[in-house]
C-alpha positions in Angstrom: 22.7 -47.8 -229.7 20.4 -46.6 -227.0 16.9 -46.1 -227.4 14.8 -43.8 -225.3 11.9 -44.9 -224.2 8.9 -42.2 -223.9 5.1 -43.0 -222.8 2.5 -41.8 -224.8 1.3 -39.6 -221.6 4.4 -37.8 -221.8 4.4 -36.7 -225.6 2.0 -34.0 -226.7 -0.2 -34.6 -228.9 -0.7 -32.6 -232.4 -3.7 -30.3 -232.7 -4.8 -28.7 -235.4 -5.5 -25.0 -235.2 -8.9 -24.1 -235.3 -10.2 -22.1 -239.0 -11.1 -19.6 -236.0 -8.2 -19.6 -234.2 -7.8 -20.5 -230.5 -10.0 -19.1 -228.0 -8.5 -16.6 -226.0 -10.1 -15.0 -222.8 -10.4 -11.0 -223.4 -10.6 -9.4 -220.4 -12.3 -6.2 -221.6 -14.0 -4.0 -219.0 -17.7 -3.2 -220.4 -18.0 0.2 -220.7 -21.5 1.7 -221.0 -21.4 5.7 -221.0 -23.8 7.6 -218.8 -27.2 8.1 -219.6 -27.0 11.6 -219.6 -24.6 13.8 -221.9 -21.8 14.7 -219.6 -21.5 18.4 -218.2 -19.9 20.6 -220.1 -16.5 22.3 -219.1 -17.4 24.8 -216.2 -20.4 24.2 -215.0 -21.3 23.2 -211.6 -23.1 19.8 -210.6 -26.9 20.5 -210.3 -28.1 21.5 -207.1 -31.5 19.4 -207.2 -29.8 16.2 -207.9 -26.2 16.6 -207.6 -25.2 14.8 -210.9 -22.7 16.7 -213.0 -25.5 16.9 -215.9 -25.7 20.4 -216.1 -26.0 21.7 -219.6 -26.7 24.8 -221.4 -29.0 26.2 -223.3 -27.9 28.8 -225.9 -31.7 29.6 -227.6 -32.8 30.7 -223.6 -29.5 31.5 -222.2 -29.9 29.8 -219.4 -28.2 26.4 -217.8 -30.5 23.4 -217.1 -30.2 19.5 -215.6 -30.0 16.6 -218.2 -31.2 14.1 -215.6 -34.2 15.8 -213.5 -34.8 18.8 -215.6 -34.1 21.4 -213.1 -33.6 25.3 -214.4 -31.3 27.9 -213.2 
């Protein structure tokens, strides 16, 4: 009969799982959105500032800047 003969250092030991589970790195890009509503579709980036913040108003009829304010 031949025994094998294994050190401790080479056995793993057993671990019980966390009640949270095991940590796990999430590599999860934070995204915070703009400041400013977006532009809507078709309208040009604002002259005064060049950000694409250009938004319009329906009660003037006119289009405006979300960021500096500017009027067209």
């Amino acid at each position: 009969m031949m025994y094998l003969f294994v050190r401790f250092s080479d056995v793993m030991p057993k671990v019980r799982m966390p009640k949270r589970g095991w940590f796990r790195i999430t590599k999860k890009r934070i995204f915070r959105g703009p400041s400013v509503k977006a532009s809507e579709n078709g309208l040009p980036p604002c002259p005064a500032c060049n950000l694409w913040a250009m938004q319009r108003d329906n009660k003037r009829n006119e289009l405006y800047c979300g960021s500096c304010g500017a009027i067209l």
